[in-house]
C-alpha positions in Angstrom: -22.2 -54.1 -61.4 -20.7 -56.5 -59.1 -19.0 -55.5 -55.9 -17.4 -59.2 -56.6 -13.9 -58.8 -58.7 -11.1 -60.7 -60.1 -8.3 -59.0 -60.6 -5.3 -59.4 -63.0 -3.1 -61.5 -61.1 -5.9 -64.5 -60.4 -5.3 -67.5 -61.7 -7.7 -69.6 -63.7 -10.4 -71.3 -61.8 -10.8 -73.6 -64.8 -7.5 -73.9 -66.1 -9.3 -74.3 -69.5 -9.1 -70.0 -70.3 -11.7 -68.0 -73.0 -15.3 -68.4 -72.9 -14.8 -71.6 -70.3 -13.1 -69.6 -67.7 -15.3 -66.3 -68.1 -18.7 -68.8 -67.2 -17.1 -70.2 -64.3 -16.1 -66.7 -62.7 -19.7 -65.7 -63.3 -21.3 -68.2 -61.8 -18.8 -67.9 -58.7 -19.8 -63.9 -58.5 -23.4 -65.4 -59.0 -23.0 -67.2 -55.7 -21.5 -65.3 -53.7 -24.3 -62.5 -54.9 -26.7 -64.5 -54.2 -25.1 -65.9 -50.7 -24.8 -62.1 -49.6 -28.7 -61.7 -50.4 -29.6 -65.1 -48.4 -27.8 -64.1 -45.4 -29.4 -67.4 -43.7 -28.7 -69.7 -46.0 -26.5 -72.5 -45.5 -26.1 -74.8 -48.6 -25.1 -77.7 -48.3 -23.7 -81.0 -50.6 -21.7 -84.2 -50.5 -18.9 -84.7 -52.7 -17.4 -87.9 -53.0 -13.3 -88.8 -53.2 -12.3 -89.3 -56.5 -15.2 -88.6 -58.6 -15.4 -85.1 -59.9 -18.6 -83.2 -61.4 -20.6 -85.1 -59.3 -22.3 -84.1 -55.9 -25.2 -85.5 -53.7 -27.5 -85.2 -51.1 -28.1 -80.6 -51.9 -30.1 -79.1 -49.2 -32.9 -76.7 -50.6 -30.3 -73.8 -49.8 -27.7 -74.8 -52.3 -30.1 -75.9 -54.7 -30.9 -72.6 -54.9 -27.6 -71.1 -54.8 -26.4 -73.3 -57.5 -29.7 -73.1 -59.8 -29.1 -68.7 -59.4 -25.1 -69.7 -60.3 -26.6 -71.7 -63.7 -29.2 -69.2 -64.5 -25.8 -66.7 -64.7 -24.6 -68.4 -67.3 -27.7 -69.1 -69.1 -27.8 -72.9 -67.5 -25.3 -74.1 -69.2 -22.8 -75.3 -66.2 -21.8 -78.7 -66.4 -21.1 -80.7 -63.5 -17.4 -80.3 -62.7 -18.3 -76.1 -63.2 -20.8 -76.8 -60.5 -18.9 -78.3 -58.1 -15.7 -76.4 -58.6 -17.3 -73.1 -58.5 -19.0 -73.9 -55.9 -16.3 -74.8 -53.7 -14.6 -71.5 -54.7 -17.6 -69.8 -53.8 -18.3 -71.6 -50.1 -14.4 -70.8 -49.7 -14.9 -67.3 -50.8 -18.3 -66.9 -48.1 -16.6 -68.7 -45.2 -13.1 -66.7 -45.6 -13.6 -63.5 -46.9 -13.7 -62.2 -50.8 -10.0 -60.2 -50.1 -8.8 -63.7 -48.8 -10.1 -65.2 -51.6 -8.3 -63.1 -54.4 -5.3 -63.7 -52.2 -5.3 -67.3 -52.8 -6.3 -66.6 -56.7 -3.4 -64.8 -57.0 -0.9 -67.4 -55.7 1.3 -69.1 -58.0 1.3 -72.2 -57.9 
């Protein structure tokens, strides 16, 4: 089990709820998981203004990461889960988990 928790409170990283929302958690726990057991990893991607589901340019580190964050879901992420997760997970890894849930459970 996964020292990585959401909690109550936490908003919706999809906004879309059920089965959609439940994939998109995992594969941000995935990350983060994975992250924690590549210490020396630094993933890397360009995202582009505008365009959404999308990225470019993945250094072998966050290809990686983000095949370990498909795999969680049985590889079925589509390219805005991808990218949104994985900003929610590079948030959660440069800021703290506990900082992290903090902002989940803003309203907004």
């Amino acid at each position: 089990m996964s020292k990585y928790k959401y909690t109550e409170k936490c908003r919706e990283i999809s906004g879309i709820g059920g089965g959609y929302e439940e994939a998109c958690r995992k594969m941000v726990i995935s990350g983060m998981e994975w992250l924690e057991n590549h210490k020396n990893a630094t993933p890397k991607f360009d995202q582009f203004k505008n365009i959404y589901g999308f990225t470019a340019n993945e250094n072998e580190d966050m290809q990686k990461m983000q095949s370990a964050m498909n795999e969680a879901i049985n590889d079925g992420a589509t390219g805005a889960m991808m990218q949104c997760c994985t900003n929610h997970v590079l948030f959660a890894n440069k800021n703290g988990w506990e900082k992290y849930i903090l902002e989940m459970e803003k309203v907004s």
